[in-house]
Residue, then its C-alpha position, 0 to 999 in steps of 0.5 A: x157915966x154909969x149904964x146897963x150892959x149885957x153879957x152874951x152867952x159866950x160870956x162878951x160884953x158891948x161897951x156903949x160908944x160914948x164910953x168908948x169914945x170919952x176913954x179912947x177904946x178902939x177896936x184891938x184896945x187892952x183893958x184891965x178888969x179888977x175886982x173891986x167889992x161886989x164890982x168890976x173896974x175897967x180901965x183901958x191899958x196904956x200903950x208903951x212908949x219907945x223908952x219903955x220898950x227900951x226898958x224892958x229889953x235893957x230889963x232882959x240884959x241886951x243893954x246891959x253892954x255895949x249892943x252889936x249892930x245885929x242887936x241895935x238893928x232887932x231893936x229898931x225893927x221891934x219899935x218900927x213894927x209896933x208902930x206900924x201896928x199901933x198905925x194900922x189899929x189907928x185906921 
């Protein structure tokens, strides 16, 4: 699909709702903007799974040992959060 958009005076753009729709960009969606020659490519920015949460917290060196309950107990409360949010963005 290729389109002409407008950029306003603070400098924000209106993706078309078809582009949005067919890309499964929702309102609070992250997108990548890369330079690529004269141009801008944009890409939504794929949400984290569970594993990935857990891999960057094992990355920070909580998982490295043997997690306290305090510590198991933060990491399911941070999973449970963000899927809380990811539920709310869904509505």
């Amino acid at each position: 699909m290729t389109t002409t958009i407008s950029v306003t005076t603070k400098r924000q753009v209106v993706l078309p709702k078809r582009f949005c729709e067919q890309n499964k960009i929702k309102p609070g969606t992250a997108l990548r903007v890369t330079e690529v020659g004269d141009g801008l490519y944009v890409t939504p920015i794929a949400e984290p799974t569970e594993q990935e949460l857990k891999e960057v917290i094992a990355c920070a060196g909580s998982l490295r040992r043997r997690q306290t309950r305090a510590e198991e107990g933060l990491v399911q409360e941070v999973i449970a959060d963000y899927r809380s949010d990811k539920r709310l963005r869904k509505r």
